[in-house]
ROFIVEX-803320 format. One line per 2 residues: their letters; for each residue x, z, y of N, C-alpha, C. Coordinates in nm, 4 decimals, decimal comma. Each point is the difference from the previous one (the first is absolute). Layout:
BEGIN
A = X/Z/Y/X/Z/Y/X/Z/Y; ...
END
This chain:
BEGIN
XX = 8,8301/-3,9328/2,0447/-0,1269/0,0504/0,0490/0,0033/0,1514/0,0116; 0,0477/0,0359/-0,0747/0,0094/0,2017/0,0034/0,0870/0,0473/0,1229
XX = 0,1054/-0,1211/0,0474/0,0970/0,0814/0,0928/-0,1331/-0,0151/0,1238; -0,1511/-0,0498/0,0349/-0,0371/-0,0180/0,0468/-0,1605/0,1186/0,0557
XX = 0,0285/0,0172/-0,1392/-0,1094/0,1389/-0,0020/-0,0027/0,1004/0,1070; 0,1520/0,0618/0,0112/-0,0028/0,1183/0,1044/-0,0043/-0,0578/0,1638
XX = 0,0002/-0,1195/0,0014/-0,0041/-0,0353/0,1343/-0,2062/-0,0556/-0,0039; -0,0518/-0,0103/-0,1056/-0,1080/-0,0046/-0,0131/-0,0730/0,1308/0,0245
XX = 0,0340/0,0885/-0,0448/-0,0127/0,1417/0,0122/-0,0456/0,0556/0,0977; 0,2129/-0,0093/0,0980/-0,0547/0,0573/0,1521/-0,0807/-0,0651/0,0651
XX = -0,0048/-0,1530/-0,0126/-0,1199/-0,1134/0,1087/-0,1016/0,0846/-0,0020; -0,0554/-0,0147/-0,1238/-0,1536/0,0924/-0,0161/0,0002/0,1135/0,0446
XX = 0,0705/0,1498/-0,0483/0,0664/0,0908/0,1210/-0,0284/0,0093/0,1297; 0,0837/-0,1224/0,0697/-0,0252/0,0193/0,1427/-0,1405/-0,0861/0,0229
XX = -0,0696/-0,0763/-0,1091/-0,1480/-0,0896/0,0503/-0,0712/0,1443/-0,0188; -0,0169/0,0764/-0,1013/-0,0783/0,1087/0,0449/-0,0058/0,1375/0,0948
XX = 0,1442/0,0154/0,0168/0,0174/0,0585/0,0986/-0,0373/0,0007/0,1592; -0,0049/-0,1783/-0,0017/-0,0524/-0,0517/0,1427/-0,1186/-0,0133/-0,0112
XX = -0,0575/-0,0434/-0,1215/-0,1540/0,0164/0,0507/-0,0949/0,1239/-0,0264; 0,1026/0,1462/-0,0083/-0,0401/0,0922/-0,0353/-0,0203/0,0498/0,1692
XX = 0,1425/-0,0561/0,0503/0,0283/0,0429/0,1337/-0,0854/-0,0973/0,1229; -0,0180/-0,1033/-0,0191/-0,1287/-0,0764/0,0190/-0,1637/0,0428/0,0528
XX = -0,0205/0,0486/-0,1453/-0,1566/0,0868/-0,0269/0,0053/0,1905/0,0785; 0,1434/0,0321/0,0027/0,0218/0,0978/0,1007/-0,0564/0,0124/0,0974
XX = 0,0994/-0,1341/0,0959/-0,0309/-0,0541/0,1141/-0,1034/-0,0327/0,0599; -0,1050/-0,0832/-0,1429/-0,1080/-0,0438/0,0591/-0,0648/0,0994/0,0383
XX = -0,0509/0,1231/-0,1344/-0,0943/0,1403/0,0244/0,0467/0,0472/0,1505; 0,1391/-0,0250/0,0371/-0,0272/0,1027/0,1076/-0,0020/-0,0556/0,1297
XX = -0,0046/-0,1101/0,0238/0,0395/-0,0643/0,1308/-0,1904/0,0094/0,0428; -0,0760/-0,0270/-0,0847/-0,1808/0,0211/0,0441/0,0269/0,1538/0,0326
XX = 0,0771/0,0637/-0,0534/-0,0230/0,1798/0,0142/0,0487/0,0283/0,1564; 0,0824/-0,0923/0,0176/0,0579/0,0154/0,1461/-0,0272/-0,0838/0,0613
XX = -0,0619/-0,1030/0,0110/-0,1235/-0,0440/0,1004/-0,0866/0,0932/0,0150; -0,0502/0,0256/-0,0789/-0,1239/0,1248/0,0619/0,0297/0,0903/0,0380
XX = 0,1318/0,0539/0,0081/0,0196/0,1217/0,0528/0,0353/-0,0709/0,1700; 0,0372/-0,0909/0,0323/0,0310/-0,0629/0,1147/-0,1140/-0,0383/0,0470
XX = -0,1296/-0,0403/-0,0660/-0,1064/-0,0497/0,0792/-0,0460/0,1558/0,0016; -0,0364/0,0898/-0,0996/-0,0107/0,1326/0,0545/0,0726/0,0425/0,1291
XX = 0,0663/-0,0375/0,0686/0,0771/0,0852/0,0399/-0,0635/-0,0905/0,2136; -0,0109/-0,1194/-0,0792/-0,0465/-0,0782/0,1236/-0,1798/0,0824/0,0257
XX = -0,0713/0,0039/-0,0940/-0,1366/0,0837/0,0364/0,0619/0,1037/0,0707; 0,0797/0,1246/-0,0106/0,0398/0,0940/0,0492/0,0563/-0,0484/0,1040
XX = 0,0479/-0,0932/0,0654/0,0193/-0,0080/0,1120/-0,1055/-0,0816/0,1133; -0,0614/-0,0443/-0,0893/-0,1118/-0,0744/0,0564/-0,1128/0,1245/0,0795
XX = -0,0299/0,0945/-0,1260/-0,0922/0,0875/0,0587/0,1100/0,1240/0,1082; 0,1272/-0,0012/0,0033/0,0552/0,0645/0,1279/-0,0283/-0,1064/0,1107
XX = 0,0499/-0,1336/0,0098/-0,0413/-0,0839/0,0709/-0,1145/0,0133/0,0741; -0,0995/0,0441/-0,0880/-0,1638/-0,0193/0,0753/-0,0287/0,1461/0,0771
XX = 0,0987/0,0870/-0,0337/-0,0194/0,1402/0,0486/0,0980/-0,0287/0,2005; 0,0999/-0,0716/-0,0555/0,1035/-0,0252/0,1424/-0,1405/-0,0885/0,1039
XX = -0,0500/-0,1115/-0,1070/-0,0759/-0,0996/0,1221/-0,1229/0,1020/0,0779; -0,0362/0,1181/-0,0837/-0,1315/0,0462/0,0585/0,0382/0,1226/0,1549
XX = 0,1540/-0,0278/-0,0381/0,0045/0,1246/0,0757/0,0195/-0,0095/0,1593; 0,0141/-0,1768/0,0410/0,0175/-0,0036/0,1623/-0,1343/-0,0322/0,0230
XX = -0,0962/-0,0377/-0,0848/-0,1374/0,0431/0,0245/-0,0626/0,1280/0,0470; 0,0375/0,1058/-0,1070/-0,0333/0,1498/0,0447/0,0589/0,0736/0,0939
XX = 0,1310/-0,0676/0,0307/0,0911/0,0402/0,1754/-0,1046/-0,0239/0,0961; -0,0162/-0,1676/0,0018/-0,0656/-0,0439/0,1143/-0,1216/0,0828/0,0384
XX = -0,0644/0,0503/-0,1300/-0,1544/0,0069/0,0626/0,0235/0,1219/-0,0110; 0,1022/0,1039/-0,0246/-0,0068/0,1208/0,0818/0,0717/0,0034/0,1404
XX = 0,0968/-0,1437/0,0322/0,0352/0,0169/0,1333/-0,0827/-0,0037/0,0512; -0,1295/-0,0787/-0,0019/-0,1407/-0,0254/0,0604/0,0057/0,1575/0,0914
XX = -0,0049/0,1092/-0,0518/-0,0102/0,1337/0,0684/0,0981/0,0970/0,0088; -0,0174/-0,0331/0,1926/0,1472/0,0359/0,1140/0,0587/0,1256/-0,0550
XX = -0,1022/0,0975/-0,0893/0,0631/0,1179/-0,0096/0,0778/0,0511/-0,1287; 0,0002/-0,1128/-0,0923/0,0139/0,0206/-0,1201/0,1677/-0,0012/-0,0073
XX = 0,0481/0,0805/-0,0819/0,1499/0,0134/-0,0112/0,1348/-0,1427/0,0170; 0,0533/0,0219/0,0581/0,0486/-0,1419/0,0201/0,1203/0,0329/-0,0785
XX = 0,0352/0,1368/-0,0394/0,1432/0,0101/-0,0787/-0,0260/-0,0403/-0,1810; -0,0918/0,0526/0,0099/-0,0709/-0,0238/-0,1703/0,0017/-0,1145/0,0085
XX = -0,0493/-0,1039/0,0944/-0,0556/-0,1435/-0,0547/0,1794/-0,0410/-0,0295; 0,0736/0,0137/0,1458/0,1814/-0,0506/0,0172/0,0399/0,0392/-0,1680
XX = -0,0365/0,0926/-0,0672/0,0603/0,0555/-0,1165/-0,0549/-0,0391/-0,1021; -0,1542/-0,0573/-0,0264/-0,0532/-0,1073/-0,0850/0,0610/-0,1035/-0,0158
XX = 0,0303/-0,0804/0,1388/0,0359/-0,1358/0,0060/0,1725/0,0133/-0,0637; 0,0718/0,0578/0,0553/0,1004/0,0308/-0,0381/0,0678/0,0322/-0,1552
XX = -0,0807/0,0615/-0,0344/-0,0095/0,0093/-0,1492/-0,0482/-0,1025/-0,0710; -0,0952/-0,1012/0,0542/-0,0546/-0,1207/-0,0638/0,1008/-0,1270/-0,0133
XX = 0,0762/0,0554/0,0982/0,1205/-0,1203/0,0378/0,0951/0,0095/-0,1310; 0,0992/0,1789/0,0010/0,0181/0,0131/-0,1102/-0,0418/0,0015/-0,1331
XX = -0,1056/-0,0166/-0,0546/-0,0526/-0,0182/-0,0927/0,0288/-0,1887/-0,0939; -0,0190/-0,0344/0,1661/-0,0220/-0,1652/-0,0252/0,0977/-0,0757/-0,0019
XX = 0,1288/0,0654/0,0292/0,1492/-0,0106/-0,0214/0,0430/-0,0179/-0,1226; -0,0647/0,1288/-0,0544/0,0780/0,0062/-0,1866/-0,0521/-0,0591/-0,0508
XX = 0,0947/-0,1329/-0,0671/-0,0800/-0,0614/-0,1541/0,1371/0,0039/-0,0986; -0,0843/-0,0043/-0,1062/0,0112/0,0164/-0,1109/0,0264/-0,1657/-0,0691
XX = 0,1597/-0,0329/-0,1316/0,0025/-0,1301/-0,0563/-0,0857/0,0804/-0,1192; -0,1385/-0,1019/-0,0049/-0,0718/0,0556/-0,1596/0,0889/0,0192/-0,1252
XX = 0,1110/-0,1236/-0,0187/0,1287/-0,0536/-0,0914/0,0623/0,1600/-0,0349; 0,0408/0,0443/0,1242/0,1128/0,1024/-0,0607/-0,0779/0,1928/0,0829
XX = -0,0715/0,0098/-0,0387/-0,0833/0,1337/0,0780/0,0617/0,1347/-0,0721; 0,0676/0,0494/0,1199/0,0928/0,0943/-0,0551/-0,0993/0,1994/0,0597
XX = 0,0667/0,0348/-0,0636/-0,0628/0,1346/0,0395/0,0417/0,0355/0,1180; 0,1037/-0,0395/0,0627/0,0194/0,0601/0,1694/-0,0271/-0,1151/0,0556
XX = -0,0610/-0,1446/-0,0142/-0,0910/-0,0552/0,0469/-0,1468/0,0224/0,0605; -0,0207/0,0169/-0,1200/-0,1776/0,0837/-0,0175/-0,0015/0,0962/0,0859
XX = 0,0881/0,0953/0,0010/0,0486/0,1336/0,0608/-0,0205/-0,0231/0,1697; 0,0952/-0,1243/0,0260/-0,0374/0,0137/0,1628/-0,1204/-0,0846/0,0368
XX = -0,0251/-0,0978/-0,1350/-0,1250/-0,0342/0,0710/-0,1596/0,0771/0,0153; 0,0519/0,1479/-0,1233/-0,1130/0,1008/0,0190/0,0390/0,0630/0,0794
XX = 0,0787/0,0348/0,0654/0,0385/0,0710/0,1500/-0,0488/-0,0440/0,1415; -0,0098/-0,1326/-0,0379/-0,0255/-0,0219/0,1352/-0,1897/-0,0284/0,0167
XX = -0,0553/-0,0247/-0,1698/-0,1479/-0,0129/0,0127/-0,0615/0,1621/0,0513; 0,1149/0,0583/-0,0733/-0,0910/0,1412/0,0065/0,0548/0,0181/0,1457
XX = 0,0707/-0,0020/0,0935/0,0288/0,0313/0,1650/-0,1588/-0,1013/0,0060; -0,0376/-0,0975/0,0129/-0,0807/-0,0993/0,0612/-0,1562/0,1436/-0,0757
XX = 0,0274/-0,0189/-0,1305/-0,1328/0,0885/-0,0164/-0,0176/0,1328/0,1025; 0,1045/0,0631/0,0000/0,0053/0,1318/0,0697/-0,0234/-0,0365/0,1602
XX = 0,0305/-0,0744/0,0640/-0,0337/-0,0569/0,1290/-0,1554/-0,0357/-0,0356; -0,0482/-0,0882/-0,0385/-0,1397/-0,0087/-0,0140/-0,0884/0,1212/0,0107
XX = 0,0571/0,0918/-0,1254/-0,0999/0,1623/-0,0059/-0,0002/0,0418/0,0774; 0,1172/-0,0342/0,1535/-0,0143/0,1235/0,0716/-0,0902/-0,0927/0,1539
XX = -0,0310/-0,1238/-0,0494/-0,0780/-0,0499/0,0880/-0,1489/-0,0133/-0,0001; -0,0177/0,0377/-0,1523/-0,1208/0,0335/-0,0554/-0,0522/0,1485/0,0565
XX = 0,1157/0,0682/0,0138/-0,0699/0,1552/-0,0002/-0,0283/-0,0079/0,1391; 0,1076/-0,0651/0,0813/-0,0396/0,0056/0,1491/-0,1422/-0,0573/0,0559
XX = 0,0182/-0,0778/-0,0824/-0,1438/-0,1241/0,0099/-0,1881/0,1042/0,0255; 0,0963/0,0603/-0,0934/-0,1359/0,1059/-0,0788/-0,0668/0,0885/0,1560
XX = 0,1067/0,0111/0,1441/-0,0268/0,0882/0,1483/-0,0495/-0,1126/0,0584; -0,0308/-0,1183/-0,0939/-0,0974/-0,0846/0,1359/-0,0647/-0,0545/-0,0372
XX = -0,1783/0,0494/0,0232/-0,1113/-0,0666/-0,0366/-0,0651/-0,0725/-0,0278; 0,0782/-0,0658/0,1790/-0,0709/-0,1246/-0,0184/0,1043/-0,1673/-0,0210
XX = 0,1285/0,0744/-0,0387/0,0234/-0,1097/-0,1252/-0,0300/0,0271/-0,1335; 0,0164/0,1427/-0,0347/-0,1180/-0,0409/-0,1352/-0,1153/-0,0669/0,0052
XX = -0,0556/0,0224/0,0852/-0,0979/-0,0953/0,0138/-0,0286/-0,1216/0,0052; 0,1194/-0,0669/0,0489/0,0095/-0,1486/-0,0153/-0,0095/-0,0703/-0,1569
XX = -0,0732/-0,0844/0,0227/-0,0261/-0,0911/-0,0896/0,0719/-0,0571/-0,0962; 0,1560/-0,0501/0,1025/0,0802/-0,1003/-0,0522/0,0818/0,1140/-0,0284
XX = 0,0283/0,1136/0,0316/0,0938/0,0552/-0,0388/-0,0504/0,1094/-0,1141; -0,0793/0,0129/-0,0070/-0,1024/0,0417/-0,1538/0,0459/-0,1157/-0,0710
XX = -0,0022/-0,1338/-0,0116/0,0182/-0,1471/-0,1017/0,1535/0,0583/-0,0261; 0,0943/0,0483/0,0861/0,1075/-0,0739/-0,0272/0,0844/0,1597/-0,0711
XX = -0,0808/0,0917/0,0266/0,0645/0,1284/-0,0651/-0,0480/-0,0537/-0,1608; -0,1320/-0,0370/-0,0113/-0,0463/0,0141/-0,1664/0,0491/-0,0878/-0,0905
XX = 0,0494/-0,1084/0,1018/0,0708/-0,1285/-0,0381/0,1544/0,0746/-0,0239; 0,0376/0,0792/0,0567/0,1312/0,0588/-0,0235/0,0312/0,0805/-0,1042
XX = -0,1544/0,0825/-0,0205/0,0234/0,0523/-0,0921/-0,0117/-0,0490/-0,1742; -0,0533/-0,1132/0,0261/0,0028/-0,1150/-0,0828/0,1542/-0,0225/-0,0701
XX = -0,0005/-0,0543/0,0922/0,1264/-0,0870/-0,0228/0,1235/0,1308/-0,0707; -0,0231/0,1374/0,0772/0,1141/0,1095/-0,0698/-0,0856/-0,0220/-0,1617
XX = -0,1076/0,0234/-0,0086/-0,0226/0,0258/-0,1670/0,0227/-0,1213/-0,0652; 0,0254/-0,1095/0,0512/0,0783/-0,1310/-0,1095/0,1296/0,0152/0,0129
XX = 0,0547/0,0567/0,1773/0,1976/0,0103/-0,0818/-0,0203/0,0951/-0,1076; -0,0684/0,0557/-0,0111/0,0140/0,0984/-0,1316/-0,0385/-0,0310/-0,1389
XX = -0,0665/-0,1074/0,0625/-0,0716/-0,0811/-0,1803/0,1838/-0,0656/-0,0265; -0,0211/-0,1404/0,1266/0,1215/-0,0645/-0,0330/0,1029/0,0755/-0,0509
XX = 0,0421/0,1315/0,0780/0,1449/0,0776/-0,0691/-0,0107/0,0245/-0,1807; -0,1243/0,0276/-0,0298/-0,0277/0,0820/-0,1201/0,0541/-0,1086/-0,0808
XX = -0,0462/-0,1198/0,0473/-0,0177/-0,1223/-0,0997/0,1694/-0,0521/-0,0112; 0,0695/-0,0039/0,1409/0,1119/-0,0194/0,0115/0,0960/0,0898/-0,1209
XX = -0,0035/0,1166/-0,0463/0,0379/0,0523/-0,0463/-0,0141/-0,0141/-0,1512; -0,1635/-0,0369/-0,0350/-0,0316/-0,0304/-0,1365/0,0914/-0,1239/-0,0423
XX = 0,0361/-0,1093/0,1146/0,0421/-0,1339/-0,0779/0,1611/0,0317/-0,0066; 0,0786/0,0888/0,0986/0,1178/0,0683/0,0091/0,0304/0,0466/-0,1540
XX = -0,0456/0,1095/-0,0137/-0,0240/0,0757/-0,1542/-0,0322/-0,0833/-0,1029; -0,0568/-0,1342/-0,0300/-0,0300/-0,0895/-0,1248/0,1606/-0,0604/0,0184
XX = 0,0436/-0,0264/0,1521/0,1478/-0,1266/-0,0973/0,1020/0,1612/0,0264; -0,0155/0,0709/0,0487/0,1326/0,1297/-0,0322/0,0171/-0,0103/-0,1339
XX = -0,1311/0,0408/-0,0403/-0,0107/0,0267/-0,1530/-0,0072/-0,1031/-0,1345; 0,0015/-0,1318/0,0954/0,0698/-0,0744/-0,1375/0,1306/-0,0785/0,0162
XX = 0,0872/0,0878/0,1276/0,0983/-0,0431/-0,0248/0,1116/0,1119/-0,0264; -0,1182/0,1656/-0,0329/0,1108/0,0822/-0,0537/-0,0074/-0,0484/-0,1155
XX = -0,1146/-0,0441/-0,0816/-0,0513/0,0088/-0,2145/0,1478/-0,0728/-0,0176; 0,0624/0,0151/-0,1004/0,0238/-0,0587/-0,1256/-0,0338/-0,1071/0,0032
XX = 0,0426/-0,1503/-0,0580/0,1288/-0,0014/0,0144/0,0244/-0,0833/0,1554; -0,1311/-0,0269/0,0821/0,0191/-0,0622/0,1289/0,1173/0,0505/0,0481
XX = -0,0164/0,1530/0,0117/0,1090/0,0803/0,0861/0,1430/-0,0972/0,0217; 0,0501/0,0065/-0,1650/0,1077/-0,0571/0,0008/0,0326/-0,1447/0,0942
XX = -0,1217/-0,0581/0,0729/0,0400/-0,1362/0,0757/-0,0514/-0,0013/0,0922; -0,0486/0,0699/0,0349/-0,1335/-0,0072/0,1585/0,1248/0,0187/0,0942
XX = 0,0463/0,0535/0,0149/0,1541/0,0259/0,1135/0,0750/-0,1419/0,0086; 0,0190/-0,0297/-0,1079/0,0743/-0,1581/-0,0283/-0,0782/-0,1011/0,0892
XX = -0,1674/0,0103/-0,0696/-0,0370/-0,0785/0,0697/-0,0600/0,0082/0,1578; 0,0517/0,1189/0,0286/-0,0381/0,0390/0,1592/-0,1625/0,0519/0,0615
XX = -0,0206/0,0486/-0,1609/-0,0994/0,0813/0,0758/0,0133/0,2158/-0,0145; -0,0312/0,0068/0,1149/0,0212/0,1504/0,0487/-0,1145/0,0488/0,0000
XX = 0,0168/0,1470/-0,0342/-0,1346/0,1002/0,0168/-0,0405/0,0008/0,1452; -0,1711/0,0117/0,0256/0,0027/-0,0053/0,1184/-0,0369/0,1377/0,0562
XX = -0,0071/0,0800/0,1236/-0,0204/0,1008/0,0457/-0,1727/0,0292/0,0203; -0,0273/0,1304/-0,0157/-0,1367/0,0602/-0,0091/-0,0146/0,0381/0,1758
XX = -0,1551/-0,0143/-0,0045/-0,0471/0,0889/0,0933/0,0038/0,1297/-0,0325; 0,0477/0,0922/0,0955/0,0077/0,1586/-0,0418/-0,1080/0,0372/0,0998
XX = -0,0334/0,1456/-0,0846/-0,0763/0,1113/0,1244/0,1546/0,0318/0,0884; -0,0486/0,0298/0,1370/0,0623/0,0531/0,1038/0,0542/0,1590/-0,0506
XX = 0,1390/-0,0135/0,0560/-0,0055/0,1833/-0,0155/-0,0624/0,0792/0,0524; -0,0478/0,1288/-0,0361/-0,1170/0,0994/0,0480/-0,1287/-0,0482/-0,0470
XX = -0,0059/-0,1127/-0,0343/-0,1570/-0,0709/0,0338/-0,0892/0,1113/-0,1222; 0,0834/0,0233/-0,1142/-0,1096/0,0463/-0,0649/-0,0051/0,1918/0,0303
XX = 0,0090/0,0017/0,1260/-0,0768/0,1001/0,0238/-0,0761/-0,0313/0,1235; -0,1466/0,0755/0,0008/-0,0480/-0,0156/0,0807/0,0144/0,0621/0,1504
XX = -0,0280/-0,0956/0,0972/0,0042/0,0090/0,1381/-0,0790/0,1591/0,0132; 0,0560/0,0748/0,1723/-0,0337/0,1197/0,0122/-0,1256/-0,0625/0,0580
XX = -0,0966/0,0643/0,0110/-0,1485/-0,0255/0,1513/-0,0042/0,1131/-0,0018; 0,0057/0,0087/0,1113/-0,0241/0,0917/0,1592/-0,1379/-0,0134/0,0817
XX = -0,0760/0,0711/0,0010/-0,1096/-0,0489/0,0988/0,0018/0,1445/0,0944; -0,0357/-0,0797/0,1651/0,0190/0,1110/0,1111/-0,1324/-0,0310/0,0163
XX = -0,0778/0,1531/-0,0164/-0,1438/-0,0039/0,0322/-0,0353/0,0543/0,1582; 0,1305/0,0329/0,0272/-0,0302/0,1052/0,1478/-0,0365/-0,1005/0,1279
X = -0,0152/-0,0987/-0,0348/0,0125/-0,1566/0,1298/-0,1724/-0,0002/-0,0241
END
């Protein structure tokens, strides 16, 4: 019976080891679902920003005089935008990277259809295109909820798969840190304004 002990030993050994590595697994696989269904809201609310925008083409093509290179450079940018996706599974930082490259080209095309927008009256004036700017601007202040949030559920499994003693198995068991939303470079300084009063 004693030559039997040390093989009693390691059994138990590796039974707690696995269900140490087990209860690992379990904590983090909910941690990375949510960072993947996070990550689907964030694309959901870009989604709703791409669908609004051959709406706001059309009803400024409505008027013959309105820029036709701005709208070509909206649409164009909307295309690229709607190109890049992202696997929620493995979201790497030069992932994120081009897929914030190409939101912010689609944002920067928008602003500059907004400002143009601003030399004609009487599509401000329109109705539907009043609905679909406020509706736009909607939808930018939830990609910004969604990102914030994207990032909060990012930062809960980063951080329990740097602690002690997970660290040591989260790689084993195939889970990876996931990448942050960043501020843009320059962003935290503020934009110049210029105003020409002589017009």
């Amino acid at each position: 019976m004693k030559k039997w002990i040390p093989v009693f030993i390691v059994l138990a050994f590796i039974l707690v080891i696995g269900a140490w590595m087990a209860s690992v697994n379990n904590k983090l696989v909910p941690m990375e679902e949510n960072v993947a269904a996070q990550w689907a809201n964030v694309e959901s609310s870009y989604q709703r920003r791409a669908d609004l925008i051959p709406n706001i083409v059309n009803t400024a093509k409505g008027y013959a005089e309105f820029e036709q290179e701005t709208l070509t450079q909206v649409i164009e940018a909307r295309s690229k935008a709607t190109a890049v996706t992202i696997d929620p599974t493995n979201i790497t930082p030069q992932q994120l990277e081009q897929f914030q490259q190409v939101q912010t080209g689609l944002s920067s095309a928008l602003s500059r259809l907004l400002a143009v927008f601003e030399r004609y009256p009487d599509l401000k004036a329109n109705e539907n295109f009043k609905e679909l700017i406020n509706e736009l601007e909607r939808t930018e202040n939830r990609i910004n909820v969604e990102r914030n949030r994207y990032n909060e559920t990012a930062r809960e499994l980063n951080t329990a798969i740097r602690k002690v003693p997970t660290n040591l198995v989260a790689g084993m068991l195939g889970f990876t840190s996931k990448a942050y939303y960043e501020a843009e470079a320059g962003s935290e300084n503020a934009p110049k304004v210029e105003f020409d009063f002589s017009k």
